[in-house]
FINUTOR-912313 format. One record per residue (C-alpha): x, y, z. Coordinates in pm, whole numbers, plus 32768, in hexadecimal, padded with zeros to 4 digits. Each point is the difference from the previous one (the first is absolute). Example, Ala and Ser with C-alpha at 12.3 -4.5 7.8 and 13.67 -1.06 7.14 Angstrom:
residues 2
<site u="84CE" v="7E3E" w="830C"/>
<site u="8089" v="8158" w="7FBE"/>
END
This chain:
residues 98
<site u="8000" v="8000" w="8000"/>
<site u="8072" v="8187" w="7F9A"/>
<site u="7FDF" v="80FD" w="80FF"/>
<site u="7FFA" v="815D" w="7F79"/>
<site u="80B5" v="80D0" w="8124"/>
<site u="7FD6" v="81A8" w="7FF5"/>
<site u="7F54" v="8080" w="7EE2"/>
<site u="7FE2" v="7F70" w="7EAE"/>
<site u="808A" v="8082" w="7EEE"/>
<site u="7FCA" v="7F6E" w="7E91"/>
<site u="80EF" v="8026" w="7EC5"/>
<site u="7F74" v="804B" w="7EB4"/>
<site u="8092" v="804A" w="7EE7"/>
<site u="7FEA" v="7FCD" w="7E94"/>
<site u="8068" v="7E79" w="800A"/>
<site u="7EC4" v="7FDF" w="80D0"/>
<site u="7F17" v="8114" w="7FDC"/>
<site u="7E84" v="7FD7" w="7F81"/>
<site u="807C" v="7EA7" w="7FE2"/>
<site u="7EDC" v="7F6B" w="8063"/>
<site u="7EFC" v="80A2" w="7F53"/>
<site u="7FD2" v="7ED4" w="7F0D"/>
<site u="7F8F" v="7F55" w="813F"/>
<site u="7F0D" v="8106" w="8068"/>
<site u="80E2" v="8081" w="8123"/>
<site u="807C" v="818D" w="802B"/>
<site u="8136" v="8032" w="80B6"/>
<site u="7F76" v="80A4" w="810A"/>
<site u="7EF8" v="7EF6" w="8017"/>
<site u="80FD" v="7ED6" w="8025"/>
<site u="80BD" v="80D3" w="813D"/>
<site u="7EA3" v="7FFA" w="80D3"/>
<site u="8027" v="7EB1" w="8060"/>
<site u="814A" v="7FF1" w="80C6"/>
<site u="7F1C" v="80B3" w="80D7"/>
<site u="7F0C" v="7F15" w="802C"/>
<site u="7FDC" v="7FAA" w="8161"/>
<site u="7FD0" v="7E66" w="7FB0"/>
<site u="8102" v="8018" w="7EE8"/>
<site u="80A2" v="7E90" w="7FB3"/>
<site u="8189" v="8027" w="7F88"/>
<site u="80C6" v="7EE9" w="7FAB"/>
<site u="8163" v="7FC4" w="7F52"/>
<site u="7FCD" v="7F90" w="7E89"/>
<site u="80EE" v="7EDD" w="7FD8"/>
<site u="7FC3" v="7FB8" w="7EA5"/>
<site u="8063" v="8173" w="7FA1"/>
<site u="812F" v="8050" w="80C7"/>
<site u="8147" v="7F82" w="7F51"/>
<site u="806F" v="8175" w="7F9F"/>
<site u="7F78" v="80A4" w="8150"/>
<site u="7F12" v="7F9C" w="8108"/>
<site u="7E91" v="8041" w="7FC3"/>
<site u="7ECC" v="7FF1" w="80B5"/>
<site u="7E7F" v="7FDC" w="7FA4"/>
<site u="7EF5" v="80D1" w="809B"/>
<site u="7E71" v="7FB8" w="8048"/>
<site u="7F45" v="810B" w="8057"/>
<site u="7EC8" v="80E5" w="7FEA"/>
<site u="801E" v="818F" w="7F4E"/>
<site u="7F12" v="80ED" w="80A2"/>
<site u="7EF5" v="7F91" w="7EFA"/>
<site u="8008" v="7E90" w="80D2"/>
<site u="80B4" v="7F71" w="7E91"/>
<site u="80C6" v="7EE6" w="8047"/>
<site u="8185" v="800F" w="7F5F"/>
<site u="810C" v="7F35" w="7FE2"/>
<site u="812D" v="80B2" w="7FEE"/>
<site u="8153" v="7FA5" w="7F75"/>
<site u="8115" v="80F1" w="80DC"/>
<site u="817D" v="8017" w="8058"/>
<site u="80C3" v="80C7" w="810A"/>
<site u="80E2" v="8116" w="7F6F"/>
<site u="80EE" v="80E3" w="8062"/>
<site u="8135" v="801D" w="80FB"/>
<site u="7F0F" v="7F8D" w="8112"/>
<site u="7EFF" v="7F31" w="7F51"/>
<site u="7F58" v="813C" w="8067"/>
<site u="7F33" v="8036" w="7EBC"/>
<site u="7EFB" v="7EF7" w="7F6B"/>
<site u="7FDE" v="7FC8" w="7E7D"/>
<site u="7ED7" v="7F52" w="7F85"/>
<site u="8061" v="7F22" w="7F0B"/>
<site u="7E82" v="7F99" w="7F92"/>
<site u="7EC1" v="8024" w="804F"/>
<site u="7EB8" v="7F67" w="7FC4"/>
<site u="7E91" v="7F8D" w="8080"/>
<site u="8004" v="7EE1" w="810F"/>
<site u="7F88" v="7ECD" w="7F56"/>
<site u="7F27" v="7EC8" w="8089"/>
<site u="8129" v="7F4E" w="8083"/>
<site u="809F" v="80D3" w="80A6"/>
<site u="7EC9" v="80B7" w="80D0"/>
<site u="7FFE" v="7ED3" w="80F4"/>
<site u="818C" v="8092" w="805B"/>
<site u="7F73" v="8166" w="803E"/>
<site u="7F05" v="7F86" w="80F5"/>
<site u="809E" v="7F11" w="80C2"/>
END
């Protein structure tokens, strides 16, 4: 499990910016849930050769369920970077609730 210590900052820039648009998701949208209070984080093993990556489940203001595709940047690992992301599907609701 990831625990975010002091405030969160996120990177954007053009490698990753409006990004996810082709899944429906704005930027700003796809920060609200590392505030989500019931948040599930977990380390992505299948995606972490070249750095180590997490996934995120969690709920926007709107109550829409994302999955989100991050990494830690930055001298400190200070700064998140989402990677992707995208509606929740059927499989993976049941980790959200738990």
């Amino acid at each position: 499990m990831v625990v975010f210590k002091g405030s969160i900052e996120f990177d954007w820039d053009k490698g990753n910016i409006g990004k996810n648009k082709k899944h429906g998701v704005e930027d700003k949208e796809s920060e609200e849930p590392f505030f989500d209070k019931k948040k599930v984080v977990n380390k992505d093993r299948f995606h972490s050769q070249g750095e180590e990556r997490f996934i995120l489940l969690g709920k926007t203001k709107k109550k829409r369920l994302l999955y989100i595709s991050f990494t830690m940047r930055g001298e400190m690992k200070e700064k998140i970077r989402v990677i992707s992301a995208r509606d929740i599907n059927k499989r993976e609701v049941k980790f959200y609730t738990k």
